[in-house]
ZANU-27057 format. One record per residue (C-alpha): residue number from 1; residue in three letters; x, y, z. Coordinates in pm, 1 decimal, padded with zeros to 6 digits. Example, Ala and Ser with C-alpha at 12.3 -4.5 7.8 and 13.67 -1.06 7.14 Angstrom:
2
+-----+------+----------+----------+----------+
: seq : type :       c1 :       c2 :       c3 :
+-----+------+----------+----------+----------+
:   1 :  Ala :  01230.0 : -00450.0 :  00780.0 :
:   2 :  Ser :  01367.0 : -00106.0 :  00714.0 :
+-----+------+----------+----------+----------+
END
This chain:
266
+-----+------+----------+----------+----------+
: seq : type :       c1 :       c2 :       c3 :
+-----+------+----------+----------+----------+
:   1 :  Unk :  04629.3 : -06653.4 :  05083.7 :
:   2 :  Unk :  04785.4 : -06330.7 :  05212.7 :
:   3 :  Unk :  05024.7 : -06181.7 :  05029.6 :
:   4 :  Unk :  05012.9 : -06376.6 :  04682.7 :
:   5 :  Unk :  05015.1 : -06080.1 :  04525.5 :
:   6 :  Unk :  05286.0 : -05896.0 :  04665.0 :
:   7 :  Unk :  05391.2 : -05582.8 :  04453.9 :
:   8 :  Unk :  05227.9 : -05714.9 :  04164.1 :
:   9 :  Unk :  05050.2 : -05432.5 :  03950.6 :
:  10 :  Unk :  04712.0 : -05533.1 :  03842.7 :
:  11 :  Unk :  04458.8 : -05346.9 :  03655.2 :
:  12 :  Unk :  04085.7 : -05434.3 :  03661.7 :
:  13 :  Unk :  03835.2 : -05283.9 :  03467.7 :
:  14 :  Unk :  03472.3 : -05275.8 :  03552.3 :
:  15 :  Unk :  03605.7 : -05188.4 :  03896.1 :
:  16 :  Unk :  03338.9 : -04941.5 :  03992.0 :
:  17 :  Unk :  03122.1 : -05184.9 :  04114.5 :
:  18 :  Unk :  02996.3 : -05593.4 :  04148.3 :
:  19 :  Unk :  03295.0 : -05853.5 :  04049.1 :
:  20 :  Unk :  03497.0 : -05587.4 :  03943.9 :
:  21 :  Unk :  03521.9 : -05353.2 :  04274.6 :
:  22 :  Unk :  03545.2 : -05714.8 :  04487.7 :
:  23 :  Unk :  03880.7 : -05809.3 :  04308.3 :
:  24 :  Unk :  04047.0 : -05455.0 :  04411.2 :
:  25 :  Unk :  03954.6 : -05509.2 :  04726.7 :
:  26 :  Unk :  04118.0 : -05844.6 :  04709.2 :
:  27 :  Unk :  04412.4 : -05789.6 :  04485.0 :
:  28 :  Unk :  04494.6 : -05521.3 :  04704.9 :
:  29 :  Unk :  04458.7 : -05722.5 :  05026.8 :
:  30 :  Unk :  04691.3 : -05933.8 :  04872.7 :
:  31 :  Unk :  04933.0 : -05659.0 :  04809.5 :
:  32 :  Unk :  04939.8 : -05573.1 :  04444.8 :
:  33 :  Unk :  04869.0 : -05224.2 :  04339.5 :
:  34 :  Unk :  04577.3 : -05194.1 :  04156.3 :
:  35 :  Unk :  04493.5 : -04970.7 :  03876.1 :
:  36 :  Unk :  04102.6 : -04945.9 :  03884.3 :
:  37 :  Unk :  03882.7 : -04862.6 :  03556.9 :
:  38 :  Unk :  03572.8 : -04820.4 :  03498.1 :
:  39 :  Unk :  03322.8 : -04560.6 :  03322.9 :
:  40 :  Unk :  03171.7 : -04447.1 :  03636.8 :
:  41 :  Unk :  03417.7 : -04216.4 :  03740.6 :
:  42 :  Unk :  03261.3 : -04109.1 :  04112.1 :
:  43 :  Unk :  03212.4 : -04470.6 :  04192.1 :
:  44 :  Unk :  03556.5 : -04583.5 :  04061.3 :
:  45 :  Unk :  03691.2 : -04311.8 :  04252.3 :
:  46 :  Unk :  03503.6 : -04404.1 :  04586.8 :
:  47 :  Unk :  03659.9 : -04733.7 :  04550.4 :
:  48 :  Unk :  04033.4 : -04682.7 :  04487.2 :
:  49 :  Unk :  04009.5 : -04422.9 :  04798.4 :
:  50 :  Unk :  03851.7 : -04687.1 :  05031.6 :
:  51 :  Unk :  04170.9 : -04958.3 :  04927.0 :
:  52 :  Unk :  04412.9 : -04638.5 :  04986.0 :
:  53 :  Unk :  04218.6 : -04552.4 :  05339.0 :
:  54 :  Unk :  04326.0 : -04933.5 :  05429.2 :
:  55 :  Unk :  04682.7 : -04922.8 :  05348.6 :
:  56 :  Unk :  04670.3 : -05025.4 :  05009.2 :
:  57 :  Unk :  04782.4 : -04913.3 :  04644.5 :
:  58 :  Unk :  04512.2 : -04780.0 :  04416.4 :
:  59 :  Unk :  04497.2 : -04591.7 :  04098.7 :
:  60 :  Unk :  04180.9 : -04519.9 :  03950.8 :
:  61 :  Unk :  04167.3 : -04428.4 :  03545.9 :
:  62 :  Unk :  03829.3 : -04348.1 :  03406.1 :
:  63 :  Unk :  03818.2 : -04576.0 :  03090.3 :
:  64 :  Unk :  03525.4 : -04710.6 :  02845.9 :
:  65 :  Unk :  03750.0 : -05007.7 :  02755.9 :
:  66 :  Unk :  03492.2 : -05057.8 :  02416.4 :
:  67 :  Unk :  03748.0 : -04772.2 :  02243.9 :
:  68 :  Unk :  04093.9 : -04859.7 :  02189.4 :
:  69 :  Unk :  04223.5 : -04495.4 :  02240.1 :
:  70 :  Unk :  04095.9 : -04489.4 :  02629.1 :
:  71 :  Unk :  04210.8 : -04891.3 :  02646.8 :
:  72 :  Unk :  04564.0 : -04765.7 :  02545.2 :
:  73 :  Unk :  04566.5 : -04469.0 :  02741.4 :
:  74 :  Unk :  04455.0 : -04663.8 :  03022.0 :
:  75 :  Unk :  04747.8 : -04956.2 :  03020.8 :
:  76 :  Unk :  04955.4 : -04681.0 :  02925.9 :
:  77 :  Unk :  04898.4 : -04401.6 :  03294.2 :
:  78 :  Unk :  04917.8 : -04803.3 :  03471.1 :
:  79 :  Unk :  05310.3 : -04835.9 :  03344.2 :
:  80 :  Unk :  05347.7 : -04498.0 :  03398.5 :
:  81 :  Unk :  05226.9 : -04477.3 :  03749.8 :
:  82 :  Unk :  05417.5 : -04861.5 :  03818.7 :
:  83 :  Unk :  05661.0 : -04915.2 :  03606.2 :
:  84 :  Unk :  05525.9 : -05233.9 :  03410.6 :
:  85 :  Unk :  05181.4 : -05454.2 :  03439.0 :
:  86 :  Unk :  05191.2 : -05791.0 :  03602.2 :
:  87 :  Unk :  04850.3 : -05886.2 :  03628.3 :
:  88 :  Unk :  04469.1 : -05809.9 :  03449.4 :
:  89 :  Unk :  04092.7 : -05891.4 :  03516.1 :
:  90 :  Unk :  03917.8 : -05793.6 :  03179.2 :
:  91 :  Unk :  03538.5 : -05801.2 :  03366.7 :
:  92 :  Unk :  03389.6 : -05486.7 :  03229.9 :
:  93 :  Unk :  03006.5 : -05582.9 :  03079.7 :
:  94 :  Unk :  02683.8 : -05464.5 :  03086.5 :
:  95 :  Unk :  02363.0 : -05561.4 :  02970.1 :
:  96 :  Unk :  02300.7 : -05399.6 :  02639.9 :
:  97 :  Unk :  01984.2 : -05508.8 :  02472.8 :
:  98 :  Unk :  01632.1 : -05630.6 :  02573.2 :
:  99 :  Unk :  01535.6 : -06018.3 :  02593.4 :
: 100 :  Unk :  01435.1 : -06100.2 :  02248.0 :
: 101 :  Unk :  01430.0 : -06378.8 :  02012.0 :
: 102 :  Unk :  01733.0 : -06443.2 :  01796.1 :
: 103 :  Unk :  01568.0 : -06309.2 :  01506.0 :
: 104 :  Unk :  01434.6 : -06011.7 :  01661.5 :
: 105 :  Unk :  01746.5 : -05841.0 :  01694.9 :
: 106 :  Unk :  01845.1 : -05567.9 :  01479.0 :
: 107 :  Unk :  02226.4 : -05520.1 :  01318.9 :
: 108 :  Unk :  02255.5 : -05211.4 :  01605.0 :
: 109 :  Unk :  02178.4 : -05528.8 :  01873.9 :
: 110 :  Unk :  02446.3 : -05706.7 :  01755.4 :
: 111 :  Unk :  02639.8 : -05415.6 :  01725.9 :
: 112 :  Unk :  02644.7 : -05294.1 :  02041.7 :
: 113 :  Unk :  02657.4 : -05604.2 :  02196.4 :
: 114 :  Unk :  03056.3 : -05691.2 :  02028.5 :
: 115 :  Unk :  03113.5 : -05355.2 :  02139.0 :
: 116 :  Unk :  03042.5 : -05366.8 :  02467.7 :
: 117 :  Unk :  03116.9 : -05700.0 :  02598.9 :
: 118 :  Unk :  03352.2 : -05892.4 :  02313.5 :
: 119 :  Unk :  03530.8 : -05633.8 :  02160.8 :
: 120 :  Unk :  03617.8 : -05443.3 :  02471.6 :
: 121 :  Unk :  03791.2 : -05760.6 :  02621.0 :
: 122 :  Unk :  03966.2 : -05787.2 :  02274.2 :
: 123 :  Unk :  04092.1 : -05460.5 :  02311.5 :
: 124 :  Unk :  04199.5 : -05498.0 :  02632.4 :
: 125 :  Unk :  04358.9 : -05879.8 :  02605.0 :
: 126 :  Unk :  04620.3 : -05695.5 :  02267.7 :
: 127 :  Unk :  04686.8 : -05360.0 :  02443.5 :
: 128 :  Unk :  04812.8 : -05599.0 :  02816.9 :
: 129 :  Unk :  04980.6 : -05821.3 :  02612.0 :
: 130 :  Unk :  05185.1 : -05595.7 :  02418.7 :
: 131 :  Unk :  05269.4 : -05442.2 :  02750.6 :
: 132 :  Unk :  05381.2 : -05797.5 :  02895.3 :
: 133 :  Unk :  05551.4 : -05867.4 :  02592.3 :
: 134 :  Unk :  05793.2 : -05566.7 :  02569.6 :
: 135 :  Unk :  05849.8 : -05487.5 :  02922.7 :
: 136 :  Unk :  06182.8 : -05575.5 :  03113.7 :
: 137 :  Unk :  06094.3 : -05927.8 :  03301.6 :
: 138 :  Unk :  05873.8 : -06001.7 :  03068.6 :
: 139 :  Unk :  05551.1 : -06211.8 :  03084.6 :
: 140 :  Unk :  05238.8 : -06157.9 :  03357.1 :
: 141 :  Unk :  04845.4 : -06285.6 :  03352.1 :
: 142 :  Unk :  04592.9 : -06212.2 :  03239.2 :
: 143 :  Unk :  04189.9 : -06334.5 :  03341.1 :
: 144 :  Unk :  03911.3 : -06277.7 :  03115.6 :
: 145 :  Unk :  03532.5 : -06283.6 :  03268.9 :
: 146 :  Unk :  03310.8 : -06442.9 :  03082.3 :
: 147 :  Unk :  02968.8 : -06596.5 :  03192.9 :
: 148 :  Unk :  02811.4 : -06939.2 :  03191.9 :
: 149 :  Unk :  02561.1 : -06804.5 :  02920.5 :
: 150 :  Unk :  02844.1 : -06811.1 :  02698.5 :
: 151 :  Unk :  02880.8 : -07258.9 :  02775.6 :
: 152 :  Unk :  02579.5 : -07288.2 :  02563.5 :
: 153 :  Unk :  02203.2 : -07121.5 :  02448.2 :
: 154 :  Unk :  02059.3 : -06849.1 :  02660.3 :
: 155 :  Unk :  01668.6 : -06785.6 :  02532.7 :
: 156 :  Unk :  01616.0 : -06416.3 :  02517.8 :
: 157 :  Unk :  02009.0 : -06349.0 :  02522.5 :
: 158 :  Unk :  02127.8 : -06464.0 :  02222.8 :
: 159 :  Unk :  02386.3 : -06192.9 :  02149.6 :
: 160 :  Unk :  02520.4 : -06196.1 :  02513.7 :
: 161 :  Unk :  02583.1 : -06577.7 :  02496.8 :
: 162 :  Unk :  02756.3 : -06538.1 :  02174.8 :
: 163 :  Unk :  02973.1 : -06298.5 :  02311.3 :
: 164 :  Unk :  03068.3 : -06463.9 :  02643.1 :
: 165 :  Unk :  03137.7 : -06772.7 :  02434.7 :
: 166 :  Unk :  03349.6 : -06579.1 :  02203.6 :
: 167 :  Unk :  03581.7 : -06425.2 :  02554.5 :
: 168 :  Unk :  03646.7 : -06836.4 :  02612.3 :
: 169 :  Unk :  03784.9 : -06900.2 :  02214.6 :
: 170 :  Unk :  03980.5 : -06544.7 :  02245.9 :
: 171 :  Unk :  04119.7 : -06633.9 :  02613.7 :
: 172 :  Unk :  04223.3 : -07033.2 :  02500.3 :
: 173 :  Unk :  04341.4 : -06901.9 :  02149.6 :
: 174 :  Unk :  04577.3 : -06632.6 :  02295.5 :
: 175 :  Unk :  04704.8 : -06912.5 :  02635.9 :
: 176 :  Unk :  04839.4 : -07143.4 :  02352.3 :
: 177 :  Unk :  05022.6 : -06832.5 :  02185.3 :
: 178 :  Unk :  05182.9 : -06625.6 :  02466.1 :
: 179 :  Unk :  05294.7 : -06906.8 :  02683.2 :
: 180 :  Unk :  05655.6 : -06933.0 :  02548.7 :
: 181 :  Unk :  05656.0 : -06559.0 :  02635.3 :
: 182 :  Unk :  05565.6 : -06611.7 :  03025.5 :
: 183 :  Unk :  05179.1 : -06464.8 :  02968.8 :
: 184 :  Unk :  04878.9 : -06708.4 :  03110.3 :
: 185 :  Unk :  04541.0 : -06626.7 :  03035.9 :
: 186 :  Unk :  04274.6 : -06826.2 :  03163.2 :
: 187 :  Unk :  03905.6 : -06716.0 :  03201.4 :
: 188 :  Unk :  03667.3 : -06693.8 :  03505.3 :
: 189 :  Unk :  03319.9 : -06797.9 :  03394.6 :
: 190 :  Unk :  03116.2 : -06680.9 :  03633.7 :
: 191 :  Unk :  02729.6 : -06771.4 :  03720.8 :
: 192 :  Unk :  02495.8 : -06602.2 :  03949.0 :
: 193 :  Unk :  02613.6 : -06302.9 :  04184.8 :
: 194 :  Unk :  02516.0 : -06062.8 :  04398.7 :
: 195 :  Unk :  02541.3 : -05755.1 :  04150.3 :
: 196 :  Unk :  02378.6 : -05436.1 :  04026.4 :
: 197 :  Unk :  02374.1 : -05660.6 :  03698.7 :
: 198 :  Unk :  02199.8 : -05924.3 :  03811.6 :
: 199 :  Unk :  01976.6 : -05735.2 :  04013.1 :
: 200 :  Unk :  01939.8 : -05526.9 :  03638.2 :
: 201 :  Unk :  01870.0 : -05858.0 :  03489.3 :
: 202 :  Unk :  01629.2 : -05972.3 :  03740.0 :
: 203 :  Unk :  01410.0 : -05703.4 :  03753.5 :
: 204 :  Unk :  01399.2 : -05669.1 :  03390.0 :
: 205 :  Unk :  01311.3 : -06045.7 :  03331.4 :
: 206 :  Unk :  01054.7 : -05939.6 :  03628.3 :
: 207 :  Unk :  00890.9 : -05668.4 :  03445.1 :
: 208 :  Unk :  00960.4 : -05471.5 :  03729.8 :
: 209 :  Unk :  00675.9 : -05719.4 :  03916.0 :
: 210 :  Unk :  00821.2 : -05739.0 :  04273.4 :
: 211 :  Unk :  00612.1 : -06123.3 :  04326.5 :
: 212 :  Unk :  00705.8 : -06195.6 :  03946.3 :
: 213 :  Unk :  01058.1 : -06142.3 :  04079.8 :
: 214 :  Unk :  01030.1 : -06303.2 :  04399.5 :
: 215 :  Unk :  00912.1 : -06641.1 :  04205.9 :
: 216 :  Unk :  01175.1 : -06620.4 :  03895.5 :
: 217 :  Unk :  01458.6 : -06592.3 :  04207.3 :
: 218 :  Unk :  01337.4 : -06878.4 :  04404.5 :
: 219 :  Unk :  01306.1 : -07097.4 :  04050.0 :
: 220 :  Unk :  01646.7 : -06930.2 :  03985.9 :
: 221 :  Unk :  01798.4 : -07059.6 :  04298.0 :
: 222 :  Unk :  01622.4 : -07415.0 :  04268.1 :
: 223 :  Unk :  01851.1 : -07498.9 :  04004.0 :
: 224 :  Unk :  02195.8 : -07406.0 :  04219.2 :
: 225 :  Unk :  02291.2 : -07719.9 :  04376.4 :
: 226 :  Unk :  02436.2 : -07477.8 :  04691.2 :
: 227 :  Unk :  02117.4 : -07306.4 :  04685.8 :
: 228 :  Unk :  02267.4 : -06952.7 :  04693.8 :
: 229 :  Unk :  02361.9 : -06664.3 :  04487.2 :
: 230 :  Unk :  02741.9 : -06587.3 :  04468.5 :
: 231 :  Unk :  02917.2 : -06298.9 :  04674.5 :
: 232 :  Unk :  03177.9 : -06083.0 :  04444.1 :
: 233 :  Unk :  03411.7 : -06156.3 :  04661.7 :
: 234 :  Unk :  03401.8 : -06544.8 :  04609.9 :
: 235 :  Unk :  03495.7 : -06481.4 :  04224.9 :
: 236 :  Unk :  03768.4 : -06198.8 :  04331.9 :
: 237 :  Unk :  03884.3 : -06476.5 :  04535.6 :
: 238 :  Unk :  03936.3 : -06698.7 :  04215.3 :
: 239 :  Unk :  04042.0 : -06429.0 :  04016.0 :
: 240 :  Unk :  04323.9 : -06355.2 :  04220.5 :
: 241 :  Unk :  04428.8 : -06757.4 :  04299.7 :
: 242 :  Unk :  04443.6 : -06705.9 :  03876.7 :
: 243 :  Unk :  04661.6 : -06433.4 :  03861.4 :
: 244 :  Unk :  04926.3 : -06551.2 :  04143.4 :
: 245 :  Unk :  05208.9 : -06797.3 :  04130.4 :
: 246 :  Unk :  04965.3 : -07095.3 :  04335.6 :
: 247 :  Unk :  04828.5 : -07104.5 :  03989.7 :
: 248 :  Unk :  05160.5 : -07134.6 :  03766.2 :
: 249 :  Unk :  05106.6 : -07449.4 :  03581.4 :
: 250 :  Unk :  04731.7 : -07329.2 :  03486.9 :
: 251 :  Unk :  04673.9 : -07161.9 :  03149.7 :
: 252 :  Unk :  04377.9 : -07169.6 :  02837.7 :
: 253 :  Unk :  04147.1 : -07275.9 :  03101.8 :
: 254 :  Unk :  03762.0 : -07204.8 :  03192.6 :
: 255 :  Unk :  03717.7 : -07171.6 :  03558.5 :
: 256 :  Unk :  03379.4 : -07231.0 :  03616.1 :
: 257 :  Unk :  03244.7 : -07012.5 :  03932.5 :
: 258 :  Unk :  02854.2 : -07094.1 :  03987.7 :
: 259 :  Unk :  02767.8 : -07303.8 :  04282.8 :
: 260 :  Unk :  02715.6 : -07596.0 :  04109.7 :
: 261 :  Unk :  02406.1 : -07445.2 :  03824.3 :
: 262 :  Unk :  02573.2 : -07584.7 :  03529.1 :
: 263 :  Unk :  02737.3 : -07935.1 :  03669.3 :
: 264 :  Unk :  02456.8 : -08144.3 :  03522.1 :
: 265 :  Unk :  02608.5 : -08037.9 :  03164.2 :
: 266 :  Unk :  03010.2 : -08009.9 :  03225.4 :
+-----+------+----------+----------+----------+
END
């Protein structure tokens, strides 16, 4: 696959660590230059250096991509630094609220939870696209990472679901309207990987009980037909076959990256 990405630019938010910091390492392999963002400046930081330290092109831009001022600002230093924006991997989340019932939730919840990990893809989807839109050459593409909470219920996660369900309606909606302008937009829905957010998510469904964890990952992995949680760098791989020209005929599609857990209900 070397090389699919020659001189593209490419941002990728969430880049400072997990999914995010495996698809610089990948884009830039494959020889686009990649604008990094994340909020975690030192980490971000540590990150775009170690792509630059192997011969590649890195920016990084400290961004919290939930407010539309630093999203801007943030497409905005990309062009600047590049000249235009080719490619973007909207996989900034977090985990934002406690495992709860649906009707334990308060508006703040729900709140934060658009915020954070709908809203901030939003945000991010209309600021690249304008860019793609105006730019000389235009057109570029764009992935969105959602989860495979948001194919259906998620006990506990309610609001998380809703809004990784919502990134798959926002990423088909917008593949049907930009295509006569050259833009694809698909979205990566990603299952179980090796991340601090997992390992967050683990531990908290744990209760911080190191056997309690130890059983909920072996029940966890029981239900992954490959037995195995995900590397990053098997989703940057997807991410990037997405963004490059192998993938040219593919738009308003869910790419569904989890070893198999949810093939029972496809």
């Amino acid at each position: 696959m070397a090389g699919t990405l020659e001189g593209k630019v490419a941002i990728i938010t969430g880049a400072s660590s997990g999914i995010g910091r495996a698809a610089a390492m990948v884009f830039a392999r494959e020889g686009a230059k990649v604008v990094l963002a994340a909020r975690r400046a030192e980490a971000g930081q540590n990150a775009a250096e170690e792509i630059q330290a192997a011969g590649g092109t890195a920016l990084f831009v400290r961004a919290d991509v939930s407010r539309a001022e630093e999203v801007k600002a943030l497409v905005e230093q990309a062009v600047s630094k590049f000249g235009r924006l080719d490619c973007a991997l909207n996989n900034a989340a977090a985990i934002w609220n406690q495992a709860r019932r649906t009707g334990d939730f308060s508006e703040e919840d729900f709140d934060r939870e658009v915020n954070g990990n709908l809203k901030s893809v939003w945000l991010c989807m209309r600021a690249e696209l304008e860019q793609m839109c105006k730019q000389e050459r235009p057109g570029g593409t764009i992935v969105n990472v959602s989860s495979v909470n948001g194919l259906g219920g998620a006990p506990g996660g309610a609001f998380y679901a809703m809004a990784k369900a919502g990134i798959l309606a926002l990423t088909k909606t917008a593949a049907m309207e930009y295509a006569a302008d050259g833009i694809r937009l698909n979205a990566l829905v990603a299952g179980a990987f090796d991340t601090p957010m997992l390992d967050k998510a683990m531990d908290g469904a744990a209760g911080g009980n190191a056997e309690a964890r130890k059983t909920l990952e072996q029940r966890y992995l029981s239900m992954i037909p490959l037995r195995r949680i995900g590397r990053p760098e098997e989703a940057a791989e997807t991410a990037a076959w997405l963004c490059s020209e192998a993938s040219s005929y593919v738009t308003g599609h869910s790419m569904i990256v989890d070893g198999g857990l949810t093939a029972w209900a496809r």
